[in-house]
C-alpha beads as a LAMMPS data file, in Angstrom:
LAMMPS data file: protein, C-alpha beads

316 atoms
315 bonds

1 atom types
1 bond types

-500.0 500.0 xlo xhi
-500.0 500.0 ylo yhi
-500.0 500.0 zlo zhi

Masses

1 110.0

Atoms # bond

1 1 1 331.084 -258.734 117.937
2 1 1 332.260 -259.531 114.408
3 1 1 334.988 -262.150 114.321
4 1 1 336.232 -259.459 111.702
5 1 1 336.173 -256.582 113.903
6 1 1 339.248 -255.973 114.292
7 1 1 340.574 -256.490 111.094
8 1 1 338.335 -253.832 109.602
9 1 1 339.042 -251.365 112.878
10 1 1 343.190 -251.821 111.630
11 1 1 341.847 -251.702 107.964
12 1 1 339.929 -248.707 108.548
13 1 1 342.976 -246.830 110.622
14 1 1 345.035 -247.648 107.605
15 1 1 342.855 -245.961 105.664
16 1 1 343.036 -242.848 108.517
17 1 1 346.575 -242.873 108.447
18 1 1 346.634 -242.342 104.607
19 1 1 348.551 -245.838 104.137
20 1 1 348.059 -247.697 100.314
21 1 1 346.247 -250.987 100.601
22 1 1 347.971 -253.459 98.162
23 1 1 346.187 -255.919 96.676
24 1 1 347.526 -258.828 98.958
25 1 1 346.347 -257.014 102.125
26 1 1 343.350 -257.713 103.961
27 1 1 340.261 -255.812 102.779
28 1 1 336.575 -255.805 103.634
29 1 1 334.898 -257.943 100.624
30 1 1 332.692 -254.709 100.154
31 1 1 335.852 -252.647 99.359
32 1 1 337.039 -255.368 97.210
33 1 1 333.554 -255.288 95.454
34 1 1 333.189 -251.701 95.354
35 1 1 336.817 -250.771 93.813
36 1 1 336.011 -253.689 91.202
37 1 1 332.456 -251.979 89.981
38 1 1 334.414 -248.093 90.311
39 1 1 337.614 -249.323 88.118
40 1 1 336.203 -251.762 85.590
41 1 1 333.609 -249.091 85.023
42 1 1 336.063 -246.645 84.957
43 1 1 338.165 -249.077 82.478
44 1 1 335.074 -249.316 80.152
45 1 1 334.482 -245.802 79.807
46 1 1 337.956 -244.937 78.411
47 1 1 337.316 -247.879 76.300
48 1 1 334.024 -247.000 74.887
49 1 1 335.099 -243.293 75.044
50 1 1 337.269 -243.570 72.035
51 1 1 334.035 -244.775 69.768
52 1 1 332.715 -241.139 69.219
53 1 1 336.135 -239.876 68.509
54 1 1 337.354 -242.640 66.335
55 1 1 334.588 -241.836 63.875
56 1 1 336.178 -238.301 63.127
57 1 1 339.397 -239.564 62.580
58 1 1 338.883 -239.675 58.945
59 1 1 337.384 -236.386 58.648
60 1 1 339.780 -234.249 60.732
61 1 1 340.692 -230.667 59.435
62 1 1 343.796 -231.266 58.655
63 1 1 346.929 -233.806 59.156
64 1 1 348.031 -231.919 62.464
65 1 1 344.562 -232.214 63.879
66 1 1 343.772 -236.048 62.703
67 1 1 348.176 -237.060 64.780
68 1 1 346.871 -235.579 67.453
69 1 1 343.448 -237.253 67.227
70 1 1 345.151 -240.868 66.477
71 1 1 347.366 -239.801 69.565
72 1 1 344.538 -239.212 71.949
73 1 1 342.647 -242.065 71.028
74 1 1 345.917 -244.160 71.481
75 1 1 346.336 -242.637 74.418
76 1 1 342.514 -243.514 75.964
77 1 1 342.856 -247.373 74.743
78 1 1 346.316 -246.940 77.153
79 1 1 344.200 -245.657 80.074
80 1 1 342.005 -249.094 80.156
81 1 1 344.625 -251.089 79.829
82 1 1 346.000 -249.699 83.300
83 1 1 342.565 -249.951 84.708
84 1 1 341.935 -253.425 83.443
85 1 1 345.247 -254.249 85.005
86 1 1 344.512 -252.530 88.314
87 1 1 341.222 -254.502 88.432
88 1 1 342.892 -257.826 88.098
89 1 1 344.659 -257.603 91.682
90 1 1 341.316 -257.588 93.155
91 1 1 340.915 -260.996 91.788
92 1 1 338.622 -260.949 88.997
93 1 1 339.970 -261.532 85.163
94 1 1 339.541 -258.965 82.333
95 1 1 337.369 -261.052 80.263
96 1 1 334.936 -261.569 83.114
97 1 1 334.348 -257.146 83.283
98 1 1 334.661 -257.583 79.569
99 1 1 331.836 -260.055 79.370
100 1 1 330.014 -258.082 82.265
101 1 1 329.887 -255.244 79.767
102 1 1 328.742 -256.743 76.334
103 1 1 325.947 -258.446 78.475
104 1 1 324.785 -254.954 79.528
105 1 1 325.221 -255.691 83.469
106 1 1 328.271 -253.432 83.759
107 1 1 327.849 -249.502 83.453
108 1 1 330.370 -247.037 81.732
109 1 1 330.105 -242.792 81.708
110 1 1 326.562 -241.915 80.688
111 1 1 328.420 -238.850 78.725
112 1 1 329.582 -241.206 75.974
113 1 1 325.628 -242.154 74.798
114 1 1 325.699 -239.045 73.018
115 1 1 327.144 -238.309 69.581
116 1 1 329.450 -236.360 68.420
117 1 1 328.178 -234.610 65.237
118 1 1 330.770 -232.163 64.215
119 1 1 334.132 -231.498 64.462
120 1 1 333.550 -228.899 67.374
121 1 1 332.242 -231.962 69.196
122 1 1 335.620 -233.091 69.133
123 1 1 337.113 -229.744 70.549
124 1 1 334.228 -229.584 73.466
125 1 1 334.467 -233.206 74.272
126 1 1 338.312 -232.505 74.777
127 1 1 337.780 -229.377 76.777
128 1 1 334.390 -230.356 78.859
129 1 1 334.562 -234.320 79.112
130 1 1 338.334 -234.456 79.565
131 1 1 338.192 -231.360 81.752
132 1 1 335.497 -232.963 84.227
133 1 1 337.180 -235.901 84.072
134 1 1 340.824 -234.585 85.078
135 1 1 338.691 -232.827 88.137
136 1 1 337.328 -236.087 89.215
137 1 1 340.578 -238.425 88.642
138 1 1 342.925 -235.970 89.982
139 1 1 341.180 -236.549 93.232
140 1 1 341.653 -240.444 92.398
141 1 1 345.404 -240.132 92.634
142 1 1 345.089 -239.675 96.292
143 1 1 343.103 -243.049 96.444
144 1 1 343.320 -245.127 98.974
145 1 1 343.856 -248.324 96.895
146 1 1 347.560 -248.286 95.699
147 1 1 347.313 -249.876 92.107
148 1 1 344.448 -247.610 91.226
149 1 1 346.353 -244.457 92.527
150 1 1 349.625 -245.093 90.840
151 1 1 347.375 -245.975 87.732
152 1 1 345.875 -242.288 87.912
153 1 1 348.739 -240.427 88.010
154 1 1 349.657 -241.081 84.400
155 1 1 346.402 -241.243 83.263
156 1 1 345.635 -237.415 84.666
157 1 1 349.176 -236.513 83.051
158 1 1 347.817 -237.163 79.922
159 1 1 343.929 -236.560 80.064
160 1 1 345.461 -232.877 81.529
161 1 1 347.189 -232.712 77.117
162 1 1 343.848 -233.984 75.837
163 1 1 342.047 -231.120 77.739
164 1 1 344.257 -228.666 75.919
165 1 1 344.129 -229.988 72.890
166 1 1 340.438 -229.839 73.097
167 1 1 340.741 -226.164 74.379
168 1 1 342.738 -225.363 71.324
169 1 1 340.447 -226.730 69.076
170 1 1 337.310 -224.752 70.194
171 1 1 339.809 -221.615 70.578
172 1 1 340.681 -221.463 66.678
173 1 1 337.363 -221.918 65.503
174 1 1 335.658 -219.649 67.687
175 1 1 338.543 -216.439 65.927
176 1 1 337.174 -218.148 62.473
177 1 1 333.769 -217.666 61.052
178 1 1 330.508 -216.912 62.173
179 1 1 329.744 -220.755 60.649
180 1 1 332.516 -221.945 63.232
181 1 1 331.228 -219.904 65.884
182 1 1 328.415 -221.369 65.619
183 1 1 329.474 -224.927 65.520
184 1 1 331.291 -224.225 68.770
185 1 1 327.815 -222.930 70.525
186 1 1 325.965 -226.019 69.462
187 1 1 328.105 -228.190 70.551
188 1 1 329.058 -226.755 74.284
189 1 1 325.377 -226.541 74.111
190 1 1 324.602 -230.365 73.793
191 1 1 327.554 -231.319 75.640
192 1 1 326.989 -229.213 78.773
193 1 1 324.480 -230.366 81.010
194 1 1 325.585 -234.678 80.391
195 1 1 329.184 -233.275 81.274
196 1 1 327.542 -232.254 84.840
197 1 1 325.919 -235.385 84.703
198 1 1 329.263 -237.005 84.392
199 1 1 329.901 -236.782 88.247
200 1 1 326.910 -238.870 89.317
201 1 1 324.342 -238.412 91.320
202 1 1 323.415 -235.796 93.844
203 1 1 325.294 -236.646 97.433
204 1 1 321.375 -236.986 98.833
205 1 1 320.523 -239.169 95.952
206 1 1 323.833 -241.590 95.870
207 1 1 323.578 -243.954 98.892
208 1 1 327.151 -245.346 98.447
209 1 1 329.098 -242.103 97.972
210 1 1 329.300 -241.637 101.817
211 1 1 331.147 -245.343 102.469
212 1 1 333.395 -244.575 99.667
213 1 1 334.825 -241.481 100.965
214 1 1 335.195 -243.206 104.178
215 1 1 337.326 -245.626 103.005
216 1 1 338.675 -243.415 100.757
217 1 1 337.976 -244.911 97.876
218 1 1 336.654 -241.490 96.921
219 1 1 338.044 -238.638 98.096
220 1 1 335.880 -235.316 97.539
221 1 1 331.429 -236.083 97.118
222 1 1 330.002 -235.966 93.434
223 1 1 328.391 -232.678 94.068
224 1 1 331.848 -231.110 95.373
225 1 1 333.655 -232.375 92.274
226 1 1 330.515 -230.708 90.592
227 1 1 331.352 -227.611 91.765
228 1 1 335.293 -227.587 91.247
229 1 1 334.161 -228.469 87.541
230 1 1 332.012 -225.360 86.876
231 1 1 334.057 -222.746 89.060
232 1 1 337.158 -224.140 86.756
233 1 1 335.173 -223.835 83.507
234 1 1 333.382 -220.875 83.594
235 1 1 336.039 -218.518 83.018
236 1 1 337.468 -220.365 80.360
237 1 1 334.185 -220.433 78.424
238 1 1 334.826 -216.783 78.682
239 1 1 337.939 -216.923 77.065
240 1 1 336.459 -218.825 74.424
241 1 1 333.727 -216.356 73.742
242 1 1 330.637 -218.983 74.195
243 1 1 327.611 -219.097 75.959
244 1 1 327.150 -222.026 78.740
245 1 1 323.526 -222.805 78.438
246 1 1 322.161 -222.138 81.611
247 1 1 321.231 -218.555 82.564
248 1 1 321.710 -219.600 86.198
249 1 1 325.185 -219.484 86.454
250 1 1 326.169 -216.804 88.122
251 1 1 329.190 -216.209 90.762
252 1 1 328.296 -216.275 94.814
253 1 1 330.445 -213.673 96.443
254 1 1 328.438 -215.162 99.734
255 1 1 330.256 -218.841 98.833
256 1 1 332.842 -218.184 96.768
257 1 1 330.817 -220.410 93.989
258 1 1 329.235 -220.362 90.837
259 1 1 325.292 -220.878 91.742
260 1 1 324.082 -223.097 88.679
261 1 1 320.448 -224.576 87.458
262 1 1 318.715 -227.660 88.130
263 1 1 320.311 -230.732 86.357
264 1 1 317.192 -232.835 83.769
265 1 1 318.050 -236.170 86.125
266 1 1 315.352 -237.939 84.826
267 1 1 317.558 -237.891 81.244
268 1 1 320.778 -239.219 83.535
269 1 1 318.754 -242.480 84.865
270 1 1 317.404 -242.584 81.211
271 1 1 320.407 -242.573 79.619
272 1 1 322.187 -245.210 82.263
273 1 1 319.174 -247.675 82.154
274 1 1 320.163 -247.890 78.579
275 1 1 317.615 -245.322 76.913
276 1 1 320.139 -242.680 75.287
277 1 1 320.543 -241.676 72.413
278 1 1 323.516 -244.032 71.446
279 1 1 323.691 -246.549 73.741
280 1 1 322.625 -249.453 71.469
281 1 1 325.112 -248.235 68.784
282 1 1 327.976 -248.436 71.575
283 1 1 327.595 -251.717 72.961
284 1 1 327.052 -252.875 69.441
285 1 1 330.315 -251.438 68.377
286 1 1 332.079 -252.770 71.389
287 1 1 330.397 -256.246 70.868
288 1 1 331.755 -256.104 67.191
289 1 1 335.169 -255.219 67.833
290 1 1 335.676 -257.591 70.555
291 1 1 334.315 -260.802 67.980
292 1 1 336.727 -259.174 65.101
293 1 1 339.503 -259.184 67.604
294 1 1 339.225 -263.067 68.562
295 1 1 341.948 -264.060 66.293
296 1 1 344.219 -261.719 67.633
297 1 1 343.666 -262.283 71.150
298 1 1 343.861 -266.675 70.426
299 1 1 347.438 -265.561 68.219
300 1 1 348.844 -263.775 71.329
301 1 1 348.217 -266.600 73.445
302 1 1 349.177 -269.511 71.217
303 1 1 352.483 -267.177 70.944
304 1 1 352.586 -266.954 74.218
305 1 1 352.352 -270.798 74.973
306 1 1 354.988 -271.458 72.469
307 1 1 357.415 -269.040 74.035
308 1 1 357.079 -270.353 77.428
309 1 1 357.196 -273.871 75.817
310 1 1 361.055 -273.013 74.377
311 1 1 361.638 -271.640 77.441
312 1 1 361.050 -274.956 79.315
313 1 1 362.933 -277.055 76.704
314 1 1 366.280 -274.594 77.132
315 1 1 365.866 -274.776 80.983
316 1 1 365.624 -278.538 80.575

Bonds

1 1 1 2
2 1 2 3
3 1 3 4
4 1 4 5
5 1 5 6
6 1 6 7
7 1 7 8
8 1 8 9
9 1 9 10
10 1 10 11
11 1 11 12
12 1 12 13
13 1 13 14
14 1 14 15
15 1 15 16
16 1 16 17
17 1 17 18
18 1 18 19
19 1 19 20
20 1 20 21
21 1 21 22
22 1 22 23
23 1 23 24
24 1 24 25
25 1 25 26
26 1 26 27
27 1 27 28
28 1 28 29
29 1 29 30
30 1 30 31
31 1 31 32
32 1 32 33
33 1 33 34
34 1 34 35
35 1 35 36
36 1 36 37
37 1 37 38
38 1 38 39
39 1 39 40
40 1 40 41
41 1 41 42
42 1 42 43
43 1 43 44
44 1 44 45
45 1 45 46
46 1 46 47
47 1 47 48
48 1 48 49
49 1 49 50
50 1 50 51
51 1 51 52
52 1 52 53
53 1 53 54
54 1 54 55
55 1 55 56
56 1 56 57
57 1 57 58
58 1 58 59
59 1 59 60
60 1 60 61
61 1 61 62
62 1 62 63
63 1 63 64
64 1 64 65
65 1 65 66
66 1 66 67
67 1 67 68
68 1 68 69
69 1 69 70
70 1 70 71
71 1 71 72
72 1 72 73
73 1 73 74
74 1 74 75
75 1 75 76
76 1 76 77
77 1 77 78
78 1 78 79
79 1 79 80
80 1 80 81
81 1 81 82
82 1 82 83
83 1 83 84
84 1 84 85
85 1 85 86
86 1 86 87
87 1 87 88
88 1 88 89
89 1 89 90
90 1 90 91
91 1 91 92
92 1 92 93
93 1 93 94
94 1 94 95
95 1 95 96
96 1 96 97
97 1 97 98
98 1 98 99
99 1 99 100
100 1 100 101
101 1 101 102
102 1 102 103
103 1 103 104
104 1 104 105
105 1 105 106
106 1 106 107
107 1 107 108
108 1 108 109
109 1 109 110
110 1 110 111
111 1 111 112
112 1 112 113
113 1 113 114
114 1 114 115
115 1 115 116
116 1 116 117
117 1 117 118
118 1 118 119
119 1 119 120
120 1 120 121
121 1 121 122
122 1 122 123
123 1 123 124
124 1 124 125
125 1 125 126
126 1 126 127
127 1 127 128
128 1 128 129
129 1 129 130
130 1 130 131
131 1 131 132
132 1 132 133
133 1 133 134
134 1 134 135
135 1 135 136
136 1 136 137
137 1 137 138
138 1 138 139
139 1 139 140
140 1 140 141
141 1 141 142
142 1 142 143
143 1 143 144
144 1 144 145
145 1 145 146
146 1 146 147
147 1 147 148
148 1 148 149
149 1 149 150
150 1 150 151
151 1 151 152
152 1 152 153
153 1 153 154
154 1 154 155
155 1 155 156
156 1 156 157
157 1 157 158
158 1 158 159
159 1 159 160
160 1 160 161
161 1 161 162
162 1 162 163
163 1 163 164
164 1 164 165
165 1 165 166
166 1 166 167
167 1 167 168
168 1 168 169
169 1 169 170
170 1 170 171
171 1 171 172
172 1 172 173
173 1 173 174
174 1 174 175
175 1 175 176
176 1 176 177
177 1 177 178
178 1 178 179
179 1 179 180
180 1 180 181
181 1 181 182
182 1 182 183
183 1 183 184
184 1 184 185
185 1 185 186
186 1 186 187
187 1 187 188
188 1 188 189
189 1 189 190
190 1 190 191
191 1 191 192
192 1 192 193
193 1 193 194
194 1 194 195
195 1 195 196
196 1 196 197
197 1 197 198
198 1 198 199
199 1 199 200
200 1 200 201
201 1 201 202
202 1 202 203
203 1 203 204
204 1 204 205
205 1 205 206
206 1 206 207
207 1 207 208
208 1 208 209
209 1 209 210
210 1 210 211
211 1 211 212
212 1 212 213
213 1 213 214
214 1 214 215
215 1 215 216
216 1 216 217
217 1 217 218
218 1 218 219
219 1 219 220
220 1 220 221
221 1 221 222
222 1 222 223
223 1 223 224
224 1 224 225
225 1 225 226
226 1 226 227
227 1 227 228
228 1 228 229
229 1 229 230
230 1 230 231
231 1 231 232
232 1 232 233
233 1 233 234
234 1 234 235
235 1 235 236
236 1 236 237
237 1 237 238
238 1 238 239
239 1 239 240
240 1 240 241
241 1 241 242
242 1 242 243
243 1 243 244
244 1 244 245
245 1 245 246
246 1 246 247
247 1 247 248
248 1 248 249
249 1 249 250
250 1 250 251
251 1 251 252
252 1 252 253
253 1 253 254
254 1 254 255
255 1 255 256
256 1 256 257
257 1 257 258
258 1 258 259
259 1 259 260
260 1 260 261
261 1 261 262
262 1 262 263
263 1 263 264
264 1 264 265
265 1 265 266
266 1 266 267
267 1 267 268
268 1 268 269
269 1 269 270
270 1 270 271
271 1 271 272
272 1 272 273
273 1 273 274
274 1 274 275
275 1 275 276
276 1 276 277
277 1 277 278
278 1 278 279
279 1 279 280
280 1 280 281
281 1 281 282
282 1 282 283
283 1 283 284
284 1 284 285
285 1 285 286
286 1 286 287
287 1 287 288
288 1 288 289
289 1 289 290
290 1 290 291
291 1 291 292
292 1 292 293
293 1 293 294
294 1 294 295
295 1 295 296
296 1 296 297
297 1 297 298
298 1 298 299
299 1 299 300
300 1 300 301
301 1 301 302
302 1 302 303
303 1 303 304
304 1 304 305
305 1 305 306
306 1 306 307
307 1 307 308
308 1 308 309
309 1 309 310
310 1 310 311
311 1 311 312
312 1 312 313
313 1 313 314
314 1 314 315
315 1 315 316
């Protein structure tokens, strides 16, 4: 019997009993690893996420359209500073997931090695991307690790505005012209099947899914927060007048589902191992910023020092 036994049996019944675990209680080290990977990945791709937007911040519509762009982004470089955070109580540093990143050892959404080549990008990335992610995270609030929970609930309250605001988007261009029509059907049609993608694997195809919901760490299987995704998105797309582009979809009355086609998931593991069609220009973006940034990051903590060095001297 594991020395450990029966700290993991009173972990797990923790975890039954729908109790937080802080970051000072005991946890198996494979929780502690596997929260790190989920939240510092989940901390990248909110970081990297605001790469295809900020590049159509400049060409916006209008003033109304490029506020509420600036806000969104703003509010997406907010959401990985919680996760970063949340991350640290496990016991590694930010610059270590940082580092784990720019070295191309750390993963972020596959969704965000695709580009964004209009302005109805930015509308469907709102209203898809946001809208699978808000069906994925709202689950998250109910996770069983307490920093990462409370984190959640004010990142869904605002990834729920961004989701709108995408919605809107796509809704006044599809009552313009037939050229904005079209814009709107090209881009739900490239952005489609990587937003499915966006849940992960298959439940028979991802090995670690099943521990995760044990422990809750996860709280609903990638292919059930598949399906919440589509049954929620289908009728809007028929609000907005556009085509989804798979001729599968159609409603079970048996299931109470929306049947759907076979997902390409030989362009998912493509696109993760590093093959997509952006993911050099990310990382290279990321990598750039970070460099430019030094001086800002070294001014913050020589501030920092010299503040806490006052402080001694008054206290002395």
């Amino acid at each position: 019997m594991s020395p450990n036994y029966s700290l993991e049996a009173n972990f797990q019944n923790r975890i039954d009993n729908e109790e937080k675990i802080e970051p000072r209680d005991w946890m198996p080290d494979a929780y502690r690893k596997t929260l790190v990977r989920q939240i510092s990945q989940h901390a990248h791709s909110e970081i990297v996420g605001m790469l295809p937007e900020g590049n159509w911040i400049s060409r916006a519509p209008s003033l109304r359209r490029k506020l509420a762009l600036l806000a969104k982004i703003q509010d997406e470089a907010g959401h990985g500073l919680y996760l970063y955070s949340a991350a640290e109580t496990l016991g590694t540093s930010r610059s270590e997931m940082i580092d784990l990143l720019h070295a191309g050892k750390a993963k972020y959404s596959s969704i965000f090695n695709y580009p964004a080549l209009s302005w109805a990008d930015m509308g469907t990335i709102g209203w898809l991307v946001d809208g699978a992610a808000i069906v994925n995270q709202v689950a998250l609030t109910r996770t069983s690790f307490g920093p990462y929970s409370r984190a959640m609930v004010r990142i869904c309250k605002e990834e729920s505005f961004h989701q709108r605001q995408g919605f809107d988007i796509l809704y006044t261009m599809s009552q313009g012209t037939e050229a904005q029509k079209e814009m709107v059907q090209d881009a739900v049609n490239r952005w489609w099947w990587p937003s499915l993608m966006m849940f992960g694997p298959t439940d028979k195809d991802s090995p670690n899914s099943a521990q995760s919901v044990k422990w809750k760490i996860k709280r609903l299987s990638n292919d059930e927060l598949r399906q919440k995704f589509i049954d929620m998105t289908v009728p809007q797309a028929a609000v907005l007048g556009v085509t989804l582009p798979d001729p599968n979809i159609k409603f079970n009355e048996k299931t109470g589902h929306y049947d759907f086609g076979e997902i390409n998931w030989e362009e998912f593991y493509q696109v993760i191992a590093g093959n997509g069609p952006c993911n050099k220009e990310r990382l290279a973006a990321r990598i750039k910023a970070h460099e430019a940034g030094q001086w800002v990051r070294d001014a913050a903590t020589a501030y920092a020092e010299k503040q806490q060095q006052k402080k001694s001297i008054s206290v002395a």
